[in-house]
N, C-alpha and C positions, 0 to 999 in steps of 0.2 A: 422346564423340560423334565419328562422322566426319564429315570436312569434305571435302565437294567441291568442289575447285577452279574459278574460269573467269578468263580474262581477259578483261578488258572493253576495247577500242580504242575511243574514241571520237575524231572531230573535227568539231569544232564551228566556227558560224559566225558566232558574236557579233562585232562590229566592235570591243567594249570588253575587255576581260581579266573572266575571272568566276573566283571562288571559293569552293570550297563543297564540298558531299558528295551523291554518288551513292546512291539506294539502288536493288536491280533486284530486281524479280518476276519470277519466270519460274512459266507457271501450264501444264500438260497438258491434253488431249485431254477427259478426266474429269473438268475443274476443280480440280484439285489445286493449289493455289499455295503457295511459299517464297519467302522473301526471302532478301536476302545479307546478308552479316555481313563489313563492310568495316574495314578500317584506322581512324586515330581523325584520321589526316591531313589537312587539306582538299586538293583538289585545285585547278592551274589549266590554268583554258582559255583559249585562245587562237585566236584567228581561224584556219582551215586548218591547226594546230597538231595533231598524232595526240596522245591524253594514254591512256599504257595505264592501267589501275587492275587491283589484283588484287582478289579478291572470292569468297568462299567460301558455301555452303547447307548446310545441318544434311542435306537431303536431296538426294536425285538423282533428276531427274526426265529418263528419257529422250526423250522426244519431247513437243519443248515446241510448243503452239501461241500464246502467246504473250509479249510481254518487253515489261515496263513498266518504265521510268526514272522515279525524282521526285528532283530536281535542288531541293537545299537547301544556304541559308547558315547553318544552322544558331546560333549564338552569335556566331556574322564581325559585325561592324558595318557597317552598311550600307542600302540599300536594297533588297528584294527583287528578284530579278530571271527571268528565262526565259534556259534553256540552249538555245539551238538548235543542232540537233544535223547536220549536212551527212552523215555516215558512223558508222555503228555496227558491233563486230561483237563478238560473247560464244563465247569458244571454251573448251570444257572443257580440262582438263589431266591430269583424271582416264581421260577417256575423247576422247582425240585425236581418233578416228573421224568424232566427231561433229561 
C-alpha cells in the first residue's frame, strides 16, 4: 500500500501538560473521508509548545474540505481530558504544493 505523508504542527493551549495520541480525518468535497495511521508514541503537549507529529493515509485526498482531530489517552493512566488546540497546520510531504 502507498502511504501519504503529512505533518501535522500543532500548539496547543492547555495550562496542564497533556499526553496522548492524535488521530486526523481529512474528508473531500464528495464526502470521501481517511484517517491516519500514526506512530505508536504518545505525544506531549505543552502550553504555546509547537509538538510536529508525522502521520500517514492509505489514501490521497487532494482538495480536502475538512480535518477532524480526536485527541486520546488511550491506555496512559489518568483522567480523561480536552486538547485545546491555539494553532494547527497539516502539510503534505507528498505533494508540497498543497
Amino acid at each position: 500500500f502507498a502511504v501519504y505523508n503529512y505533518l501535522l504542527d500543532i500548539t496547543t493551549w492547555n495550562k496542564s501538560v497533556r499526553r496522548g495520541f492524535i488521530k486526523v480525518k481529512i474528508t473531500d468535497y464528495a464526502g470521501n473521508t481517511v484517517e491516519s495511521e500514526m506512530n505508536s508514541e504518545a505525544s506531549t503537549f505543552q502550553q504555546y509548545k509547537r509538538v510536529k507529529i508525522l502521520t500517514g493515509f492509505y489514501q490521497d485526498i487532494e482538495k480536502i474540505s475538512k480535518i477532524s482531530l480526536t485527541f486520546s489517552t488511550k491506555t496512559l493512566i489518568g483522567p480523561k481530558h480536552k486538547l485545546r488546540i491555539l494553532q494547527m497546520t497539516l502539510k503534505s510531504l507528498n505533494n508540497p504544493e498543497r
